[in-house]
PATOR-8259 format. One record per residue (C-alpha): residue number from 0; residue in one letter; x, y, z. Coordinates in Angstrom, 1 decimal. Example, Ala and Ser with C-alpha at 12.3 -4.5 7.8 and 13.67 -1.06 7.14 Angstrom:
<rs>
 resi resn      u      v      w
    0    A   12.3   -4.5    7.8
    1    S   13.7   -1.1    7.1
</rs>
This chain:
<rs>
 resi resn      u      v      w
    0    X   20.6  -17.3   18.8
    1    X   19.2  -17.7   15.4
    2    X   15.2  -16.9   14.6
    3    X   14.1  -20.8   15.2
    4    X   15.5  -21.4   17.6
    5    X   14.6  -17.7   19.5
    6    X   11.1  -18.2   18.0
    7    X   10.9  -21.8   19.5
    8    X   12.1  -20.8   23.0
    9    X    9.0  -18.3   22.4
   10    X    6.5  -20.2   22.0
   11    X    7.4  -22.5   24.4
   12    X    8.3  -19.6   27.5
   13    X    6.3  -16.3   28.5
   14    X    8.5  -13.7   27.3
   15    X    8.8  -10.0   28.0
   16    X    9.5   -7.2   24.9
   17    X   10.4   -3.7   26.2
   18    X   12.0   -0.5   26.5
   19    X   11.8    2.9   25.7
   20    X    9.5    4.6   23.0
   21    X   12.2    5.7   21.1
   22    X   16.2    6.1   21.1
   23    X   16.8    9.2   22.9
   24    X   20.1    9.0   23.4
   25    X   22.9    6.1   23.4
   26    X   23.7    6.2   27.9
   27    X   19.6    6.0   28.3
   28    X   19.8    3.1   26.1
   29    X   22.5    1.2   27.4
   30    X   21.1    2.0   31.7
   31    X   17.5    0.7   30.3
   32    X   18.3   -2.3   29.0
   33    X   21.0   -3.1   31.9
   34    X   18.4   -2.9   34.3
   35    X   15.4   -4.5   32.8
   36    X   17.8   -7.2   32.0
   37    X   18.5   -8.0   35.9
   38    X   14.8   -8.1   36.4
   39    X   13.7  -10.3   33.8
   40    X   16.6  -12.6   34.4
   41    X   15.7  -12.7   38.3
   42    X   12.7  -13.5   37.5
   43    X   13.2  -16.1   34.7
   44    X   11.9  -13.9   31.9
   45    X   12.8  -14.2   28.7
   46    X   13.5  -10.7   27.5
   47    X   13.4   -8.7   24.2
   48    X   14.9   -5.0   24.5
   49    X   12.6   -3.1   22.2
   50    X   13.2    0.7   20.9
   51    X   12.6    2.8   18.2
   52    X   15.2    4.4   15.7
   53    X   12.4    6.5   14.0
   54    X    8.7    7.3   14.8
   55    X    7.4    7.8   11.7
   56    X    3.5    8.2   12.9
   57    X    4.2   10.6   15.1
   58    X    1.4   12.8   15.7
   59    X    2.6   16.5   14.8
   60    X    5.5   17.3   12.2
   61    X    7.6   18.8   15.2
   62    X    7.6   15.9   17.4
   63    X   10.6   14.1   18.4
   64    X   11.0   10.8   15.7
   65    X   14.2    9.3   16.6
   66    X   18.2    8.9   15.1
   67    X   17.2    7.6   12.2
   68    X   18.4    4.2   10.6
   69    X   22.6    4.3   10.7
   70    X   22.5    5.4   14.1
   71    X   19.8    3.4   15.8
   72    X   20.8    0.4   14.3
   73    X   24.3    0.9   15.7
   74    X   23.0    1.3   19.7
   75    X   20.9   -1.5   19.0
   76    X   23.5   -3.7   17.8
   77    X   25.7   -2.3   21.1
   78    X   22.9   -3.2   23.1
   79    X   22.8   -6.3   21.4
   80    X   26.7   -7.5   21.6
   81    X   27.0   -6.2   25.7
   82    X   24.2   -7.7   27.1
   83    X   23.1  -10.9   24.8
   84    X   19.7   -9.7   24.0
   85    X   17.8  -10.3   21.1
   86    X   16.0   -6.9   19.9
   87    X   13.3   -5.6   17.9
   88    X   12.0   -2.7   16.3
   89    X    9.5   -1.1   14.1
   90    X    9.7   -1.1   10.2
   91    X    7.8    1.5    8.2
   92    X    8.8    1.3    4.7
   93    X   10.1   -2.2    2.8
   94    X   13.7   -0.6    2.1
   95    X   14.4   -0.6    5.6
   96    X   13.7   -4.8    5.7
   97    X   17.3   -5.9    4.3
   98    X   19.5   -3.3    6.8
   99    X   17.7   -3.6    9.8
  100    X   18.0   -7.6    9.4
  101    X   21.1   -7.5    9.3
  102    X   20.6   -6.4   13.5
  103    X   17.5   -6.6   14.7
  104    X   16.1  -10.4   15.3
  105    X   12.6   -9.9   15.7
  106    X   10.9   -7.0   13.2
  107    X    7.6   -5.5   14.2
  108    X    5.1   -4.1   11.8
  109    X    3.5   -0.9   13.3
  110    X   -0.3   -1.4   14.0
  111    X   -1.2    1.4   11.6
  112    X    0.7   -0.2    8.9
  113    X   -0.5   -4.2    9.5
  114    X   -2.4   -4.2    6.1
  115    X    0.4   -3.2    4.4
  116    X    1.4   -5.9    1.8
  117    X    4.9   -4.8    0.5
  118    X    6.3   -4.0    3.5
  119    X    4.7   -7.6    4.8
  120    X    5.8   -9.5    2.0
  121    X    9.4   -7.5    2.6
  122    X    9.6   -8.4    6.7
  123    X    8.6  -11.9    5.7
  124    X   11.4  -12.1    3.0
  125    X   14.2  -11.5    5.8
  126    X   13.4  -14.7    7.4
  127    X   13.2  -13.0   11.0
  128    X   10.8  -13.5   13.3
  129    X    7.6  -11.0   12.2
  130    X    5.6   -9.7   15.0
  131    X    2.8   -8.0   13.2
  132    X    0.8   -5.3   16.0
  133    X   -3.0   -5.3   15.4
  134    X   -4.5   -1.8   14.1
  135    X   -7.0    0.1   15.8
  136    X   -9.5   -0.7   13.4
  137    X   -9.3   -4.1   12.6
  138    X  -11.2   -6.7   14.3
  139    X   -8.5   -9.5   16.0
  140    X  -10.1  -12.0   13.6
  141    X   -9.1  -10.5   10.8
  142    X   -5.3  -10.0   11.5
  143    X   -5.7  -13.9    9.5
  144    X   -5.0  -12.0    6.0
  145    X   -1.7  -10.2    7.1
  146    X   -0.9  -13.5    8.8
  147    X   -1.6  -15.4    5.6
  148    X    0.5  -12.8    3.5
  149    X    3.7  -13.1    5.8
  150    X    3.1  -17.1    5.8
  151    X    2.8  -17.1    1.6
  152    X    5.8  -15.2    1.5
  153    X    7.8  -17.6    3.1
  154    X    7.6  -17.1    6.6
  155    X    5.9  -18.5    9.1
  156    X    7.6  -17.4   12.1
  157    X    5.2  -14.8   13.3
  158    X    3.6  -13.6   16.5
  159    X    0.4  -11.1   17.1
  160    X   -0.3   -8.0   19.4
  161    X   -3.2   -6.4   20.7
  162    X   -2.8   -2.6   21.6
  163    X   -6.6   -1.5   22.0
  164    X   -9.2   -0.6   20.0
  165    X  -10.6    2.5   18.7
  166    X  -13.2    3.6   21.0
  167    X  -15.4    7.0   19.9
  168    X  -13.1    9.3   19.6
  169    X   -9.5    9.8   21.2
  170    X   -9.5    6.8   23.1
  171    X   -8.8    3.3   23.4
  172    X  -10.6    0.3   24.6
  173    X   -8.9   -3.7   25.2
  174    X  -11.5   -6.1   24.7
  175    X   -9.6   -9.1   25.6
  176    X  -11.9  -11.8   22.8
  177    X   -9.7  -10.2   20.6
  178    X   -6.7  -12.1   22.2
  179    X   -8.7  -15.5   22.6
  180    X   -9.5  -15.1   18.7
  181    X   -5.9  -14.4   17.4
  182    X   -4.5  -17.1   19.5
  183    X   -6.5  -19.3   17.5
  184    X   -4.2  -18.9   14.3
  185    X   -1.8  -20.8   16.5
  186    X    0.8  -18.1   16.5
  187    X    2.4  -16.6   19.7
  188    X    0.0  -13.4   20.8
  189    X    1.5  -10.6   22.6
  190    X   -0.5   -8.0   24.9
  191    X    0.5   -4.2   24.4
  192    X    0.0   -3.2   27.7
  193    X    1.3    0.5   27.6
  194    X    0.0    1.3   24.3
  195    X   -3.3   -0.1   25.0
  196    X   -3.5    3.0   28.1
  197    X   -3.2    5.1   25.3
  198    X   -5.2    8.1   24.5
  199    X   -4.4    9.1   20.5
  200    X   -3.6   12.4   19.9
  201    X   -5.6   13.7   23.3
  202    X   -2.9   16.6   23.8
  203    X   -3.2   18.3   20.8
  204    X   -0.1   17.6   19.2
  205    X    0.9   14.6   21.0
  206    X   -0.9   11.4   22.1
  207    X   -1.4   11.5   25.8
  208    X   -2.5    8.3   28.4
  209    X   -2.9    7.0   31.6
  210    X   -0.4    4.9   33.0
  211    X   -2.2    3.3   35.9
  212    X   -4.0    0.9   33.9
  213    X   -0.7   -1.2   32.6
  214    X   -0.6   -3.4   35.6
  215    X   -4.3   -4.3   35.2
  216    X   -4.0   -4.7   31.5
  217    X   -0.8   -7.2   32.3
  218    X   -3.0   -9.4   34.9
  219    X   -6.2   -9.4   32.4
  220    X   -4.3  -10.8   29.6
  221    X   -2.2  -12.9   31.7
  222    X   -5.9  -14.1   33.3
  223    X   -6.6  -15.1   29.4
  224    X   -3.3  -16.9   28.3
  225    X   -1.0  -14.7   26.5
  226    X    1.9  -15.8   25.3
  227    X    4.0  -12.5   25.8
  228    X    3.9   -9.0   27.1
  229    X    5.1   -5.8   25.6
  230    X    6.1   -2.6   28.1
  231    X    7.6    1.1   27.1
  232    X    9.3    2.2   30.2
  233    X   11.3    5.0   31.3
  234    X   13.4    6.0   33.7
  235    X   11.5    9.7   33.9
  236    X    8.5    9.1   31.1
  237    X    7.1   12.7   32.2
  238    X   10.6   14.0   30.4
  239    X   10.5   11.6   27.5
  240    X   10.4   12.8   23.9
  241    X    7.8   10.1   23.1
  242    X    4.6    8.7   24.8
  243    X    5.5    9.5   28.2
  244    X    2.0    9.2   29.5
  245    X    1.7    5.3   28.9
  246    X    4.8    4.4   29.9
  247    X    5.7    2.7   33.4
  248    X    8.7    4.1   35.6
  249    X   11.7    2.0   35.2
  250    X   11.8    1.9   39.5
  251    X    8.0    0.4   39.7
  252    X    8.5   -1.9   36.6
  253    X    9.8   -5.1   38.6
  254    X    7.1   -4.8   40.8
  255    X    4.1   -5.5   37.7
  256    X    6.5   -8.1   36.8
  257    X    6.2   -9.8   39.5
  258    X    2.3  -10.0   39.1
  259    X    2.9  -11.9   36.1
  260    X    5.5  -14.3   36.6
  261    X    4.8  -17.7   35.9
  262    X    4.0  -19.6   39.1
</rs>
């Protein structure tokens, strides 16, 4: 499916974008996206597998980041070809816009990195589908200007994502105006659910969470119209080499679906 029409049957469709943190390994891949496939098509989801080839804001030097380019792009593309998904995920630096276009359908700007001109004027330039994630510091009404920088450069097939707001210090706090404002632009607005349990760098070297809270996060921002939801899950997220505390089990994950399917 090319980016209009994917983007079109998004905006049109509530749609679901998840996965795991971060590649870990090609079989984990592969059983993830299998399964969350048979629950998003039973329950008439349209789906976007989502996964990370590198973490690049990882919290201490030592912590697990990922395959790298050449090989996650390679188990995204074989996830990709086996199970006719489209697939996203993250961008850090603008060199990275041409290869991983050549895979990935929908690229997502990190929300630490939303104000980052190059690397939005770089995204925008590939003609895929930009899904720019809201920082932690940046009021939802002011996620116009990267908006307006993708849209000059070309591109105006973009979609927004709340993921929580700074709140004192090492936690984060949803307030849910921020979706109403953003979804004023009139672009497709996404709700973070499992980074928005988040609790930044609360473990010392890693960020820890609470995991608990997704399911409510999913029915508040379904309660307030969003257009799409965004899940990390994991078979075993208490073994996983990134962000296991926010993430959902694979075996309850059809369950919060549920609460959220369209009637």
């Amino acid at each position: 499916m090319n980016s209009e029409k994917l983007y079109k049957k998004l905006k049109e469709k509530k749609f679901i974008i998840s996965g795991p943190c971060v590649i870990e390994n090609e079989s984990m891949i592969m059983h993830l996206a299998e399964s969350i496939k048979k629950m998003t098509d039973e329950l008439d989801f349209t789906y976007i597998f989502k996964a990370s080839f590198d973490k690049a804001n990882r919290t201490s030097l030592d912590s697990y980041r990922g395959p790298g380019l050449e090989e996650g792009l390679r188990i995204l593309e074989r996830v990709k070809k086996e199970f006719n998904l489209p697939i996203t995920t993250d961008i850090h630096e603008s060199c990275q816009a041409k290869p991983l276009a050549e895979v990935v359908d929908i690229l997502q700007i990190p929300a630490f990195l939303c104000r980052q001109t190059d690397l939005l004027i770089a995204t925008a330039k590939t003609d895929k589908i930009i899904n720019i994630k809201k920082a932690q510091f940046l009021d939802g009404k002011d996620m116009i200007h990267p908006v307006i920088k993708v849209k000059e450069s070309g591109n105006d097939k973009i979609m927004l994502t709340e993921r929580g707001s700074m709140f004192g210090l090492g936690n984060l706090v949803v307030d849910f105006r921020q979706i109403i404002d953003m979804k004023e632009f009139g672009y497709p607005v996404i709700m973070d659910v499992t980074h928005s349990t988040q609790k930044p760098s609360s473990l010392g070297g890693t960020s820890g969470g609470d995991r608990k809270y997704a399911p409510y996060m999913a029915k508040l921002a379904n309660a307030v119209g969003v257009d799409g939801f965004f899940f990390e899950v994991h078979e075993d997220p208490e073994e996983a080499l990134s962000d296991g505390p926010n993430m959902v089990y694979l075996k309850y994950f059809k369950e919060i679906l549920k609460s959220i399917k369209p009637k």
